[in-house]
LOVEXGU-955667 format. One record per residue (C-alpha): x, y, z. Coordinates in steps of 0.05 Angstrom, whole numbers, plus 5000, padded with zeros to 4 digits. Example, Ala and Ser with C-alpha at 12.3 -4.5 7.8 and 13.67 -1.06 7.14 Angstrom:
REM LOVEXGU-955667
524649105156
527349795143
END
This chain:
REM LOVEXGU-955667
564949035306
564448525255
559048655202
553048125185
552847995113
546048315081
539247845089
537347835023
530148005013
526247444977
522747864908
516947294921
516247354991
514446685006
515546705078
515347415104
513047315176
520246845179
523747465140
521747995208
523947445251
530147435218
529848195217
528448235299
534047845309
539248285278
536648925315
533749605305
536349685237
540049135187
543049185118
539348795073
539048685001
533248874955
534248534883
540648794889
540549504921
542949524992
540149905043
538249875118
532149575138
529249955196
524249405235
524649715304
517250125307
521250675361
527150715311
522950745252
518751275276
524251755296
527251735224
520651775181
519952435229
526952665221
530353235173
535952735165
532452295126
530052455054
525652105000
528352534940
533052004915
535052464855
538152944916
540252464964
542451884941
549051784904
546250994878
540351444837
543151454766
545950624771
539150454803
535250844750
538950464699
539149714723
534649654779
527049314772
524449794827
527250424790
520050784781
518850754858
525551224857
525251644800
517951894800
515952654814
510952624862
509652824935
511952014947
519052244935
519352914949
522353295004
521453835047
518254515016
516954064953
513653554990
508854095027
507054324957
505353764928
500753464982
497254054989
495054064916
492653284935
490153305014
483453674990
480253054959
482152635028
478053135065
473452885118
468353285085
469752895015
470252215045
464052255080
460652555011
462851954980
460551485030
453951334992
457751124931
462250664963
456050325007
452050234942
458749994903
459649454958
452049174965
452349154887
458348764884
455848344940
449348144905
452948014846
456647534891
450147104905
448447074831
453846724819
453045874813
452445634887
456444974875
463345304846
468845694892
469246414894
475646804884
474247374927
480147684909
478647764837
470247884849
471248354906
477648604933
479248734862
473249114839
471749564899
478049934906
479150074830
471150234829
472750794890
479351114865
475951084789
470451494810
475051974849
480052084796
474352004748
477851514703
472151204660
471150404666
473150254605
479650484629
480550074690
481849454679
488349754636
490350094707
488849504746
494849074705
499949614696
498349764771
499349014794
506148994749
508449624787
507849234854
510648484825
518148464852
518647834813
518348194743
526048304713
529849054698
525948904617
518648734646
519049264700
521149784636
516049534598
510149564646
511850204667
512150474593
505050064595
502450544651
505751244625
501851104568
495051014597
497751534641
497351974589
492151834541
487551974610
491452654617
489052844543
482152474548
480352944608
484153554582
478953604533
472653374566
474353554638
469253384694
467553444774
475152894788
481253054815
484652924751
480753414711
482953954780
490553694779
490853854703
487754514720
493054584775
498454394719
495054964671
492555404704
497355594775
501356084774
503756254845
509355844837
504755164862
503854934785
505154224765
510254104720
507753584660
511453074702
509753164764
501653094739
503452484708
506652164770
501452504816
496552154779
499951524782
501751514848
493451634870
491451094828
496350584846
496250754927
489150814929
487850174890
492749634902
493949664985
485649724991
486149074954
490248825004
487348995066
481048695041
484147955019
487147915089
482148095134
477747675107
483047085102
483147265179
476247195194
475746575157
480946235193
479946505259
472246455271
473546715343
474547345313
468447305272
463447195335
466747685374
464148215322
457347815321
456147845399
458748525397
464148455433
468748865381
466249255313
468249175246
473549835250
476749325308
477948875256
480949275198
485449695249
488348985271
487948745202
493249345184
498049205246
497248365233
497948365153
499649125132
497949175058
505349415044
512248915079
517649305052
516550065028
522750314980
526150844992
528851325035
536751695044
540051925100
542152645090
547952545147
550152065185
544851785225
548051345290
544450745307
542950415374
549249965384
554750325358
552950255285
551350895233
547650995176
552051385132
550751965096
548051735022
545550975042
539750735032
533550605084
527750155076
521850225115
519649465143
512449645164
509848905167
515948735213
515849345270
508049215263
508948525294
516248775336
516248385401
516949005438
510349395412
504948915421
503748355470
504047705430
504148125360
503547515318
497047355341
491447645311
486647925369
480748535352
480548615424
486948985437
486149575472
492449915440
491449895364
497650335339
501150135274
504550355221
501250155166
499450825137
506350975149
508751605199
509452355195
509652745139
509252185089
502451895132
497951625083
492852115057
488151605034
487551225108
480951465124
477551185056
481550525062
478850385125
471850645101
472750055044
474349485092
469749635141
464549625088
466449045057
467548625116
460148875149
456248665078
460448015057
458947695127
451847905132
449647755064
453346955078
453546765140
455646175125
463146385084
468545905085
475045845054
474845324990
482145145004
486344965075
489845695094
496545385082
495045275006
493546084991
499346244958
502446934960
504047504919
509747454884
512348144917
516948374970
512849074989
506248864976
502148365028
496147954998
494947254960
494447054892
487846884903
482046844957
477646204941
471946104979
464545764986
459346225000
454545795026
END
């Protein structure tokens, strides 16, 4: 069988929806290059789903995968390989350390904080109609931005002076544009804020899951305890997951209900509610295209004669089996009405995003306030001039501009 070269991965993702085309075509699974790593890129939803369940496929790069020490050394993305946190762990580990984390994604915590994330959204959303009536909006920057970092800062309990330090380290974390000397320095950037946070709340602790994960890191002693590292990267990886893909989902489903007024009415007559929106806002536009890494711990044989061989690389195409022509009905057209609504935006299985239920809570929130409070929204640009992120995993634009009025 004679081999296709690798698609190279764009790090600006200009055109992604043209990327999963190009994906589709080449099957289930393709080797594709991603600023220089190879690996297979899984786009097939049934495919995808059977390895993010399977014991034959790891996230613990450190065990699995002999490219570890090279990419560590060279590669832009290294920190979404070499961290210590239930993101890359697997197996036993893995069980650990989400079960230190799953307590403060409790339905029993989410719906405590549902008052604070109501009143954080109407406040941001009358600060949106002080604002002079005649100039655009960047909703991006005014309201995607602020919400999620308000909602994982009060969780974590990182004070606001302290945010907007997370916010940029958080963004350079996600910017597959940035070279192997940027992404070292932004990361060095974030361990740093990373740990001046640690120290701030080691001595003034409060009612936060940092202030409990440094207990957990102190205090444990049943063989659960946190290792220094691990509480650094546990930290990091709740702040940056809970912050940046909320910011997504919120930019494109309200870039979708601005350019597909359809949509909008249905939710006005009734027809569909705002959670129809945001679960097809997450199979349309996922807030993550491309999720780095995982390893095959054996051989792995593909449909088609091919096999993923012990040690290589997998990447995890969400935004592409999302819109797979063999899921959905038409999956590149966004419709609220669909009467199956399964995606994997969250991701699958063990790895399944704790954080899903108070993402959702966010958007629906958002979406229900912004188009009640102005009625009257429109973009300030055409669609076709929102440009994108400069980023091959995450899915929003640069910026959101819109009239109010």
């Amino acid at each position: 069988m004679t081999q296709q070269p690798p698609l190279v991965l764009d790090p600006a993702g200009a055109d992604h929806h043209a990327e999963h085309r190009a994906l589709h075509a080449r099957g289930p699974a393709s080797r594709v290059d991603v600023l220089g790593v190879q690996a297979w890129s899984v786009s097939d939803p049934a495919l995808l789903k059977q390895l993010l369940t399977s014991p034959d496929v790891s996230k613990d790069a450190r065990a699995h995968w002999p490219g570890y020490e090279q990419a560590v050394a060279t590669w832009p993305l290294a920190l979404w390989v070499a961290v210590e946190n239930m993101f890359t762990a697997y197996g036993p580990g893995h069980r650990r350390l989400r079960r230190l984390v799953a307590p403060a994604f409790s339905s029993r915590r989410i719906d405590a904080m549902r008052p604070a994330v109501e009143k954080m959204v109407t406040d941001l959303v009358e600060r949106l109609a002080s604002l002079p009536e005649q100039e655009p909006v960047d909703l991006r920057q005014e309201l995607a931005y602020p919400l999620p970092i308000g909602v994982i800062g009060h969780l974590m309990g990182v004070p606001e002076s302290r945010r907007a330090n997370f916010r940029a380290v958080v963004d350079g974390v996600f910017d597959t544009t940035l070279s192997q000397e940027e992404a070292q320095a932004n990361t060095a950037r974030l361990y740093a804020h990373l740990d001046e946070l640690i120290e701030a709340k080691r001595s003034e602790p409060g009612d936060d899951m940092t202030s409990l994960l440094i207990a957990a890191r102190d205090d444990e002693s049943d063989g659960a305890r946190l290792s220094p590292t691990e509480l650094r990267d546990t930290l990091l990886l709740m702040i940056s997951a809970g912050y940046e893909t909320t910011v997504n989902v919120i930019d494109q489903a309200v870039c979708t209900l601005l350019t597909r007024p359809d949509q909008l009415e249905l939710v006005r007559e009734g027809t569909v509610t705002w959670n129809d929106v945001v679960e097809e806002t997450l199979r349309h536009e996922p807030a993550v295209k491309h999720l780095p890494l995982r390893y095959a711990v054996n051989d792995i044989p593909l449909p088609g004669g091919q096999t993923i061989a012990r040690g290589e690389a997998i990447l995890a195409s969400y935004a592409a089996a999302n819109r797979h022509p063999d899921w959905h009905d038409d999956p590149d057209t966004f419709d609220a009405t669909r009467t199956v609504k399964d995606h994997l935006a969250f991701g699958h299985g063990v790895h399944f995003c704790l954080g899903a239920p108070l993402a959702r809570l966010e958007v629906a929130l958002v979406l229900e306030h912004l188009f009640d409070r102005f009625p009257d929204i429109r973009l300030a640009v055409p669609a076709e001039e929102l440009q994108p992120l400069g980023s091959l995993i995450s899915n929003g634009h640069q910026s959101l501009p819109v009239h109010l009025r």
